[in-house]
NUSE-245749 format. One record per residue (C-alpha): residue number from 1; z, y, x. Coordinates in nm, 3 decimals, m for minus. Example, Ala and Ser with C-alpha at 12.3 -4.5 7.8 and 13.67 -1.06 7.14 Angstrom:
REM NUSE-245749
> margu, up, north, east
> 1, 0.780, m0.450, 1.230 .
> 2, 0.714, m0.106, 1.367 .
END
This chain:
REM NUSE-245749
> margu, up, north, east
> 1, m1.083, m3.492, m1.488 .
> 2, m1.044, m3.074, m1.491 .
> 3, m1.370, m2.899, m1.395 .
> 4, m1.436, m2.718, m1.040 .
> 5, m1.350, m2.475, m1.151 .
> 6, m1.003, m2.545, m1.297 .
> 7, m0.933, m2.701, m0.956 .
> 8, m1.023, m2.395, m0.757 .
> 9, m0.749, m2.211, m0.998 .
> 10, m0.458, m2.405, m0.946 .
> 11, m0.539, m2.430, m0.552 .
> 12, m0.561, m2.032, m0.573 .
> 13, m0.227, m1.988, m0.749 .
> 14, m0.071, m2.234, m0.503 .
> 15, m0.178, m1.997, m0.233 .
> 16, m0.023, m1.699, m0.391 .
> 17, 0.294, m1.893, m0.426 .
> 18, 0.306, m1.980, m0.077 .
> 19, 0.207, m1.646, 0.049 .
> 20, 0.549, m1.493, m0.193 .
> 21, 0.726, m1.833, m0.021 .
> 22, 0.646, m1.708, 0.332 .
> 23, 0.732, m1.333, 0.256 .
> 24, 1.119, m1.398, 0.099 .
> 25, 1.196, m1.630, 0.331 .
> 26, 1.145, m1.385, 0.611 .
> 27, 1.339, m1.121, 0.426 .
> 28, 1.619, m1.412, 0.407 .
> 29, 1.594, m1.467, 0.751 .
> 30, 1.591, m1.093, 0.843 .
> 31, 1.891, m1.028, 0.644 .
> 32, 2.148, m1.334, 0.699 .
> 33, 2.243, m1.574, 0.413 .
> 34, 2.566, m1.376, 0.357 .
> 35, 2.369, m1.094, 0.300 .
> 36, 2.046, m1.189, 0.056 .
> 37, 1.989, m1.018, m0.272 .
> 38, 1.980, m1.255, m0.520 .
> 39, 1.656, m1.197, m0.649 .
> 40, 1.534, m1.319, m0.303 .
> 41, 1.747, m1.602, m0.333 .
> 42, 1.628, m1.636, m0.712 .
> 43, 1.230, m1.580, m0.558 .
> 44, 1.213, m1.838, m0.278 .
> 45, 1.341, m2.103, m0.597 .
> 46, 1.119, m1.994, m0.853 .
> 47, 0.821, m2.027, m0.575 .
> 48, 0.920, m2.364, m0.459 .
> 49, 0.958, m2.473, m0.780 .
> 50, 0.598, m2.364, m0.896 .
> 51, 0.457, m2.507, m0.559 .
> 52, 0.634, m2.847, m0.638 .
> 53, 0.439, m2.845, m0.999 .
> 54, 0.111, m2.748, m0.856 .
> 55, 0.060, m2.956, m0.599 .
> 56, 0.218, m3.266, m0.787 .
> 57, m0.086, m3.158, m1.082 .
> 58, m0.325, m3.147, m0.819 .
> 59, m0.243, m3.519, m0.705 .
> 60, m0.262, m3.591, m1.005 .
> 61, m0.630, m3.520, m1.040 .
> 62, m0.689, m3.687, m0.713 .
> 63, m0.695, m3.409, m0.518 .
> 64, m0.566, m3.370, m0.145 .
> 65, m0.320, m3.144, m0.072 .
> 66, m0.069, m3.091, 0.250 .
> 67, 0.247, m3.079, 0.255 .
> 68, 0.371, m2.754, 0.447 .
> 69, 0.753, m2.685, 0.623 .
> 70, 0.821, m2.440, 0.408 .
> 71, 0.721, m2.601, 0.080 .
> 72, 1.062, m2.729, 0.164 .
> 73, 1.357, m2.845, m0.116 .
> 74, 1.441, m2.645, m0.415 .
> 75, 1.699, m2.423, m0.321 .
> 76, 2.020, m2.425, m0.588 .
> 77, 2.114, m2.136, m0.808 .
> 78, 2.362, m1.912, m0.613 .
> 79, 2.585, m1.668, m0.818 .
> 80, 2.544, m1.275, m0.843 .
> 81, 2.817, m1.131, m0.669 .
> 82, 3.056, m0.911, m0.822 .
> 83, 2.980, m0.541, m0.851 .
> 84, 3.169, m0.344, m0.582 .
> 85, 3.515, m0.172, m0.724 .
> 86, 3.333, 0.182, m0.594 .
> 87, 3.042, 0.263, m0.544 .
> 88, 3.166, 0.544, m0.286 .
> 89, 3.306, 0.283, m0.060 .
> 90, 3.174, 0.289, 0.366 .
> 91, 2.870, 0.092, 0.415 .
> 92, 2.942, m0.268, 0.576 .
> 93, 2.810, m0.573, 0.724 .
> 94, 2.513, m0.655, 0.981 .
> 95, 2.223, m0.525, 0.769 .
> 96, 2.105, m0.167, 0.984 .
> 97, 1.956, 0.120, 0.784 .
> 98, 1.621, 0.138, 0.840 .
> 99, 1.472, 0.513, 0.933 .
> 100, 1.260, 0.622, 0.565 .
> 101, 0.981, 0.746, 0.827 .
> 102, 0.640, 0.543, 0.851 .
> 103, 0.473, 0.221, 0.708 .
> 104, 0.794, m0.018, 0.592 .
> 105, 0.754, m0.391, 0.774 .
> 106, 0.675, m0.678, 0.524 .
> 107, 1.006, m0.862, 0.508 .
> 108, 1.186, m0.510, 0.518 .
> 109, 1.529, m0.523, 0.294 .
> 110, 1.474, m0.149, 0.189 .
> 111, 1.114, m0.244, 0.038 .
> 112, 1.104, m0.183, m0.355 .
> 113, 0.861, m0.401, m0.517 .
> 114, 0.674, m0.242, m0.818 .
> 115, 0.544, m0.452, m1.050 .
> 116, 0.288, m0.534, m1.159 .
> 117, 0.151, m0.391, m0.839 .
> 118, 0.285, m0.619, m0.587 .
> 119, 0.196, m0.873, m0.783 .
> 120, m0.170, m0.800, m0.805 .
> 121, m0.193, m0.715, m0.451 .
> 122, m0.035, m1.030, m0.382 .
> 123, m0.292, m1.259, m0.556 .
> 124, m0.592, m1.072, m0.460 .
> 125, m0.495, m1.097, m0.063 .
> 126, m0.429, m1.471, m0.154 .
> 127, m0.791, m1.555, m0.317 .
> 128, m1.016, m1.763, m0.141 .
> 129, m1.377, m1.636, m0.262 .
> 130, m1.344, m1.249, m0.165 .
> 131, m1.215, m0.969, m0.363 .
> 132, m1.169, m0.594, m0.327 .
> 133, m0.908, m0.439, m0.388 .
> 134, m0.818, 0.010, m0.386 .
> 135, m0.476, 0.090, m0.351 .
> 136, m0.463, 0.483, m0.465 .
> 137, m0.200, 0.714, m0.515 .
> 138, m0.061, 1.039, m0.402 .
> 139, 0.086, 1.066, m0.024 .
> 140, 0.419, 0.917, 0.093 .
> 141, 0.405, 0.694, m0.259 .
> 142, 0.391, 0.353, 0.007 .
> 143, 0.044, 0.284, 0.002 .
> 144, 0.018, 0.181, 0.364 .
> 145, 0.383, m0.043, 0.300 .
> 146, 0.199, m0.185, 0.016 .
> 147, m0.120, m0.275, 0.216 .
> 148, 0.105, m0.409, 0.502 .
> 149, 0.228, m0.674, 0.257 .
> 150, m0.116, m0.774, 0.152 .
> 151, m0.212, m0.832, 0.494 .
> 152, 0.107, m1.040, 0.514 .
> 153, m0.032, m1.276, 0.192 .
> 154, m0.354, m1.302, 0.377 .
> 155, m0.231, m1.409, 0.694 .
> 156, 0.052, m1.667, 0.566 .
> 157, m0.266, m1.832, 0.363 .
> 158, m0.479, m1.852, 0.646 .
> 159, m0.719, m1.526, 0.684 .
> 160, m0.771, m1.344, 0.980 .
> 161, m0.701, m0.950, 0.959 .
> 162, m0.857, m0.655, 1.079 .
> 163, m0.673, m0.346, 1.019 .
> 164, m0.847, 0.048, 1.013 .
> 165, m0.721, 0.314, 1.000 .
> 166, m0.986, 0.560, 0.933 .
> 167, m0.728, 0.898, 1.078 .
> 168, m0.824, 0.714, 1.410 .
> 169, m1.155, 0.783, 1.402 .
> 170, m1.253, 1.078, 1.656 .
> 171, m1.433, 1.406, 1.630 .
> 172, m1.768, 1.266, 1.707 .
> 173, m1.767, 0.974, 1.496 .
> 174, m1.665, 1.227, 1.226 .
> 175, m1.974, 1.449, 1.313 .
> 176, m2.263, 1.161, 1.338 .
> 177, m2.351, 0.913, 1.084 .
> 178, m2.456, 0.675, 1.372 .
> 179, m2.188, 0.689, 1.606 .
> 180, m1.940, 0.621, 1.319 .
> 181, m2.128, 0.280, 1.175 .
> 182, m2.122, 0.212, 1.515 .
> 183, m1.778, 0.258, 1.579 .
> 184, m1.653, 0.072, 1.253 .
> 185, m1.872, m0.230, 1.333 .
> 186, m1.743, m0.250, 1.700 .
> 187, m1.373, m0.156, 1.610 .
> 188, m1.365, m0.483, 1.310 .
> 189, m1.473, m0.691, 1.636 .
> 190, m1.218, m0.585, 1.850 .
> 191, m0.971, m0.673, 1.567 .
> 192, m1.065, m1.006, 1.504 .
> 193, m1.107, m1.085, 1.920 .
> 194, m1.533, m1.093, 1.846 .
> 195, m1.773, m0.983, 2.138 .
> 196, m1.905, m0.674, 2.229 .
> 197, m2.158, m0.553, 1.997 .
> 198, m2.512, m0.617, 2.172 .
> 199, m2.797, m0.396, 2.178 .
> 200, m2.992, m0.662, 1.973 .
> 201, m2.754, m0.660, 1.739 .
> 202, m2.808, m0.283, 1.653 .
> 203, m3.197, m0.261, 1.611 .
> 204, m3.262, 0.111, 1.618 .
> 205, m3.569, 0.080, 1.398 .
> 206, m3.331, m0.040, 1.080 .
> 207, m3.086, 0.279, 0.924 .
> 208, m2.728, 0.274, 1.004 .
> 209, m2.629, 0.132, 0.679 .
> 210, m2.880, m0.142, 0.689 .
> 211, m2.742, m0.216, 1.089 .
> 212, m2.403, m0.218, 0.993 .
> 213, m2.492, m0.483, 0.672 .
> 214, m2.661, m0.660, 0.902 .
> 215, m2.470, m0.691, 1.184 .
> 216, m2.175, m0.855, 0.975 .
> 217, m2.372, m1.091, 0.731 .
> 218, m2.545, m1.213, 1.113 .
> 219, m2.302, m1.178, 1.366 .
> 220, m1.958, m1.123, 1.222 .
> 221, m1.899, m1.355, 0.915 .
> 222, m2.094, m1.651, 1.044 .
> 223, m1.821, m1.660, 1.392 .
> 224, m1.540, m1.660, 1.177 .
> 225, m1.414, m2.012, 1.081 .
> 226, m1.164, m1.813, 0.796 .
> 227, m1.211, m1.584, 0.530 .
> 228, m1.147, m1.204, 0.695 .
> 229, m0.912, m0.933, 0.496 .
> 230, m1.072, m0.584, 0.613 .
> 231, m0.804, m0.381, 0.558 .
> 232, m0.907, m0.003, 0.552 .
> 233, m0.608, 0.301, 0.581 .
> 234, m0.661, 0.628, 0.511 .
> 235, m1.011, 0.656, 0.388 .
> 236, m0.991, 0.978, 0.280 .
> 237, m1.006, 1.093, 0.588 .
> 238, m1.406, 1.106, 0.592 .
> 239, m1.362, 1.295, 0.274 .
> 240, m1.591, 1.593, 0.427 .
> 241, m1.800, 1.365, 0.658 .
> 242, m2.183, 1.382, 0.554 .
> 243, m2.198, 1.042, 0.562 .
> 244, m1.875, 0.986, 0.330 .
> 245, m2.104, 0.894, 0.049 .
> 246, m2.348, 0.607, 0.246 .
> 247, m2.028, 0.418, 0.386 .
> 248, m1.881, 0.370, 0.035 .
> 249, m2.191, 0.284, m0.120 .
> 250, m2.250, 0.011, 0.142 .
> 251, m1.871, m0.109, 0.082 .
> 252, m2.034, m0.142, m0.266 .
> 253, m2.307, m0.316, m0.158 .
> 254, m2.109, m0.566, 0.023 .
> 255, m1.904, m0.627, m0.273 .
> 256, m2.179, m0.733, m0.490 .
> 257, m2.298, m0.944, m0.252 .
> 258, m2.058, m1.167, m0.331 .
> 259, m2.228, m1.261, m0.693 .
> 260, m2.541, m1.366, m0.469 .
> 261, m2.611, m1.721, m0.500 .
> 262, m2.800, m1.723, m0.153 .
> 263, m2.565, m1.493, 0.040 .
> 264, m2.264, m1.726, 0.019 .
> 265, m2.107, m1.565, 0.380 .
> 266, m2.002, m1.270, 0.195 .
> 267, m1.743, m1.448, m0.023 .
> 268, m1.542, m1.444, 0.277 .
> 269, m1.475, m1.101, 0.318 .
> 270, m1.210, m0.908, 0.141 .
> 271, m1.209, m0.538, 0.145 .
> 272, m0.900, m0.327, 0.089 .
> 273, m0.925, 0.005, 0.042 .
> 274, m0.632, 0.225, 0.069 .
> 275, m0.689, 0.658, m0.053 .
> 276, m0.499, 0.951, m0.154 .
> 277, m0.769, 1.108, m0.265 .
> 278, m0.903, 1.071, m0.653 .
> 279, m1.225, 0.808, m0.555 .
> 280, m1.443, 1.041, m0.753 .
> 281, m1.420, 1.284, m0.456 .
> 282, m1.536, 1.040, m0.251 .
> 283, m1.869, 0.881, m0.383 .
> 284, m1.923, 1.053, m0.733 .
> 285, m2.214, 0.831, m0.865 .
> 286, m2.001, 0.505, m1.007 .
> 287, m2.293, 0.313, m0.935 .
> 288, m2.195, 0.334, m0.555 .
> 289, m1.827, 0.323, m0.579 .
> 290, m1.610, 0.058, m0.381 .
> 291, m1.320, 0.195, m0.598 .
> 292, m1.388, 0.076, m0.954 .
> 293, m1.477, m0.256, m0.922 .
> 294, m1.263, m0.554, m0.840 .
> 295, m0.846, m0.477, m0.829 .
> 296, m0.715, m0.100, m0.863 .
> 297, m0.394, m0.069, m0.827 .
> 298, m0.217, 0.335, m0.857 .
> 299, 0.103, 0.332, m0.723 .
> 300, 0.358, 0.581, m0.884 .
> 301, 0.692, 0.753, m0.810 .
> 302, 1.021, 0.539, m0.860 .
> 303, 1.179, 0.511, m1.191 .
> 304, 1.593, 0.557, m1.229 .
> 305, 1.619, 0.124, m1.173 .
> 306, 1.462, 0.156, m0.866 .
> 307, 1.655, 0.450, m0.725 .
> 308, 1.958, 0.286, m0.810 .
> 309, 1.826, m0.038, m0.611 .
> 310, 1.779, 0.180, m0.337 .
> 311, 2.115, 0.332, m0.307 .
> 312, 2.268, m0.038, m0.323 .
> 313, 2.132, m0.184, m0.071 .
> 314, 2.196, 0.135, 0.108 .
> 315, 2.575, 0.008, 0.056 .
> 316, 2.613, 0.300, m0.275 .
> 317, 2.687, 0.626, m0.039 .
> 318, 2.601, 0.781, m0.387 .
> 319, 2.789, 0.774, m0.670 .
> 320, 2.650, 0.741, m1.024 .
> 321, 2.654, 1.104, m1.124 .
> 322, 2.471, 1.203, m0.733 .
> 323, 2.264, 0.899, m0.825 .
> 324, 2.143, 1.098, m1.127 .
> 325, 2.120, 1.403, m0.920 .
> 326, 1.900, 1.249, m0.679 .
> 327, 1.655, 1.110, m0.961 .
> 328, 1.641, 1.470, m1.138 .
> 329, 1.597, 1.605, m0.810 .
> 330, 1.345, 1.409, m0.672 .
> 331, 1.193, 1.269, m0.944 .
> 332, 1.146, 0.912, m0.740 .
> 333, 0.967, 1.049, m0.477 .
> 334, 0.975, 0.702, m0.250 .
> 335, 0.989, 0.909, 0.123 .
> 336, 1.217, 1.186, 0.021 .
> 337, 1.469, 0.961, m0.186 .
> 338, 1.490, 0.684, 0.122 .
> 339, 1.565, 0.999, 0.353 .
> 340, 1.816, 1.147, 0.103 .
> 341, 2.015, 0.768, 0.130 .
> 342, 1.949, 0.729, 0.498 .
> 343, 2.130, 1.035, 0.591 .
> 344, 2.389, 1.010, 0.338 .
> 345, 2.458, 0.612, 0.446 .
> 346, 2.393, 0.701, 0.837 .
> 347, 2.693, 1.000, 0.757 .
> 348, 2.444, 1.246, 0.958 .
> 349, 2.546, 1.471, 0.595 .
> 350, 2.774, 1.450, 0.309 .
> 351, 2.633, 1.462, m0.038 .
> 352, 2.721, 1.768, m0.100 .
> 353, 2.548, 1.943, 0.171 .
> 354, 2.268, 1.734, 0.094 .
> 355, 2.177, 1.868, m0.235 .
> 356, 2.319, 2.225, m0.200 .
> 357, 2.089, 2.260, 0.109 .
> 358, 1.785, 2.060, m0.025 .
> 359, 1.511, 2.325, m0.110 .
> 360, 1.577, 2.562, 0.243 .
> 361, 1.368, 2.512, 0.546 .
> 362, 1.678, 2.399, 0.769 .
> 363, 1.796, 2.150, 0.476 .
> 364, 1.735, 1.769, 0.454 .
> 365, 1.389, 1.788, 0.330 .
> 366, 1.347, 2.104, 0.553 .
> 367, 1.049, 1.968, 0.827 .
> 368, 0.889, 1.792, 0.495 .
> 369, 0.852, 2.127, 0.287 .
> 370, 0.740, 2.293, 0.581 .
> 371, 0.476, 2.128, 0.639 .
> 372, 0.346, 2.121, 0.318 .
> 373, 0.342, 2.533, 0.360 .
> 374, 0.171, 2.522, 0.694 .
> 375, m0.119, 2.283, 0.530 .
> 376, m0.148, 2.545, 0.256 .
> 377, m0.127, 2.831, 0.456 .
> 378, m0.462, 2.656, 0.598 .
> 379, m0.596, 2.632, 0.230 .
> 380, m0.559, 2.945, 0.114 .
> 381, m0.754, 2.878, m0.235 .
> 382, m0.553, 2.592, m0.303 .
> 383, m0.244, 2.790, m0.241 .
> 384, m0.325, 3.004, m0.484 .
> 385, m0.383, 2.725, m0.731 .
> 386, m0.039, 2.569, m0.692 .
> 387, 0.092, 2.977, m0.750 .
> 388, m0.063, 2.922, m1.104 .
> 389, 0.123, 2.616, m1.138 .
> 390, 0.407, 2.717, m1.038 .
> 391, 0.415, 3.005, m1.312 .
> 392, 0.256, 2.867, m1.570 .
> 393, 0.217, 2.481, m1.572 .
> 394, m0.132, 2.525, m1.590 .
> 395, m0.477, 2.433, m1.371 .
> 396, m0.780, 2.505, m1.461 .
> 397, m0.974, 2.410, m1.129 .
> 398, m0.980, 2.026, m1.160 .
> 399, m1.100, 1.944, m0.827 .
> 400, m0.815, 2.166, m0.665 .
> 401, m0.567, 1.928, m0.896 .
> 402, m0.717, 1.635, m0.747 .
> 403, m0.666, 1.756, m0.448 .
> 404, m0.267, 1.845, m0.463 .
> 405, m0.230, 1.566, m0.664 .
> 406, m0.363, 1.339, m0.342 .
> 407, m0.117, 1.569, m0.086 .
> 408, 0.145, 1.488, m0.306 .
> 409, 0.248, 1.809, m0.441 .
> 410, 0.144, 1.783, m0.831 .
> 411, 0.125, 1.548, m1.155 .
> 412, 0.004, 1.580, m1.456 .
> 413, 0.245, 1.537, m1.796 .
> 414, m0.003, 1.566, m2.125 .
> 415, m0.134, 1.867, m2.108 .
> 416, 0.083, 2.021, m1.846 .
> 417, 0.040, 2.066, m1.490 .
> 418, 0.354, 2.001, m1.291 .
> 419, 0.522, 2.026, m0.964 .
> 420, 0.587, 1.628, m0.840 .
> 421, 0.943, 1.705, m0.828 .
> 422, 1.228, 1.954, m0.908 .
> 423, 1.263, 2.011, m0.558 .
> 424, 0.891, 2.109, m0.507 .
> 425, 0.914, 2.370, m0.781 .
> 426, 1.257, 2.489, m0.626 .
> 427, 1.099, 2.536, m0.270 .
> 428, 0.742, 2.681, m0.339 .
> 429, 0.848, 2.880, m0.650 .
> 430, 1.041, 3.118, m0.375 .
> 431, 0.720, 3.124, m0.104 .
> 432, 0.368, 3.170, m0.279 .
> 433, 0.479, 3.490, m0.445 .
END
């Protein structure tokens, strides 16, 4: 007979398999069985299969497992189509372009995994005895898309979900260490459909941190019947709060907690932890960090594969050589290279106009770039750190890096100091003379 332990693993990775189950099959139903990618088609067999073995090992042992509706029947092999005669041919067929603007639904058909990130979001929203996880990378990369299908895992396995995110926090919150705990504590109630936080529940004589520790090993966990995914947007955005450095530590805090032999409730609270920003901005003594321990996952720009993904299932508006244009261009910046296919496939431009017009303010990418200026304009030291970039491929200033690098405007390459994208350099070389 396996140990516990062994048990505990095999019921974990059926989870995960369901969770992937649940996730394709929506995309399948989203998109029409005339219409599904094969690798969805190959992903909802694979899964099946794997949850067939597992739970027929599990019986095996002796162990108790139910039989869900979508465990379902393997599904057979279906054959790749044919490549299309030309890639230039008109889009067709029910499948609607989705707008590249905003946080991309679950079971979207435009959603490019990454690997192995997906993956290890995947399994760490499907474990069963609490994990955190940080999901970091520059803007517009599809952190938020990626959290979004993590919350998707935990809720097709049976966790509840509270989503934050922290931009929504107000002025006064921002200003007053109290008034923020406060609000976070009340806010992850209203989420999960808790009461109203009492007065006794908030003893004045205790420090915010300790209330807010308090209030969810006492009044939060022990109403929940499921394990909770906390879900957390946007963190940086108490980057210059006073307090920035207390919250994360106690996010720490909470996180060991977990290895406490007599504080079992926390093992039923995941944390996820999405930030632009490099995490040693945010709490510098590692000691106190949320954002080294567990899962870290740094998303990155696409690679050619994944452009090329992109433009097919945007039904190939771009031909092989404007494909390569696009990538050299762009460099796989996710947002920009969905809005360069969307208004190619939509035919609101030709290709053409696309990339002869692609660094001017009026141009594709024009309300984008701009904004980036006006943000600068309002960060007039770091302006004048991306002008040494932009002339010499050099920075100096590490924390200013860290700080472009997190708006999305630079990367690092050895020991060079680069613009994120051809485009970038194109635009800002000709304003921050």
């Amino acid at each position: 007979m396996p140990s516990p332990q062994v048990i505990a693993e095999i019921q974990e990775r059926l989870a995960t398999h369901r969770a992937t189950l649940a996730i394709r099959l929506t995309q399948q139903a989203a998109l029409g069985s005339a219409h599904v990618p094969p690798e969805v088609t190959h992903d909802i067999r694979e899964a099946r299969a794997a949850i067939a073995h597992l739970k027929a090992t599990l019986r095996g042992w002796g162990e108790p497992v139910e039989d869900l509706p979508d465990d379902g029947v393997l599904v057979p092999p279906q054959p790749v189509p044919s490549p299309s005669p030309s890639r230039l041919e008109p889009r067709s067929g029910p499948v609607p372009l989705e707008p590249p603007e905003g946080t991309m639904h679950p079971a979207s058909p435009f959603y490019i995994e990454r690997q192995p990130a997906d993956r290890i979001a995947a399994a760490a929203a499907a474990r069963r005895d609490g994990v955190t996880l940080t999901i970091k990378g520059p803007r517009q990369v599809g952190k938020s898309s990626l959290l979004a299908r993590a919350m998707a895992t935990a809720g097709a396995v049976g966790k509840q979900v509270a989503y934050l995110d922290f931009q929504q926090f107000d002025a006064a919150a921002r200003a007053h260490a109290d008034t923020f705990f406060q609000q976070f504590v009340r806010w992850i109630g209203d989420e999960l459909g808790l009461p109203t936080l009492r007065e006794a529940d908030w003893p004045l004589e205790l420090g915010t941190v300790q209330r807010c520790t308090r209030y969810v090993e006492r009044v939060l966990l022990p109403a929940l019947n499921t394990p909770v995914l906390l879900a957390m947007d946007e963190v940086d955005s108490i980057l210059d709060c006073t307090f920035r450095t207390d919250f994360f530590a106690m996010l720490r805090v909470w996180h060991n907690n977990r290895a406490m032999p007599n504080r079992p409730l926390w093992r039923k609270l995941d944390l996820v932890l999405v930030t632009s920003t490099e995490p040693y901005e945010l709490v510098q003594n590692l000691h106190q960090s949320p954002f080294n321990v567990g899962e870290v996952i740094e998303l990155v720009d696409f690679v050619a594969s994944q452009v090329a993904r992109l433009n097919t299932l945007h039904g190939s508006p771009l031909s092989l050589e404007d494909e390569t244009r696009l990538v050299t261009l762009l460099n796989g910046h996710p947002y920009l290279t969905r809005r360069a296919l969307y208004l190619v496939a939509d035919g609101r431009m030709p290709c053409t106009t696309l990339f002869a017009q692609a660094a001017t303010d009026d141009g594709p990418f024009g309300e984008h770039l701009r904004r980036h200026i006006q943000r600068l304009h309002e960060r007039p030291e770091l302006a004048h750190v991306l002008r040494q970039i932009v002339r010499t491929q050099r920075c100096t200033d590490d924390r200013a890096f860290w700080r472009l690098h997190g708006a999305g405007l630079v990367r690092r390459d050895g020991e060079q100091t680069l613009m994120r994208c051809q485009l970038y350099a194109d635009y800002f070389a000709g304003r921050l003379r």
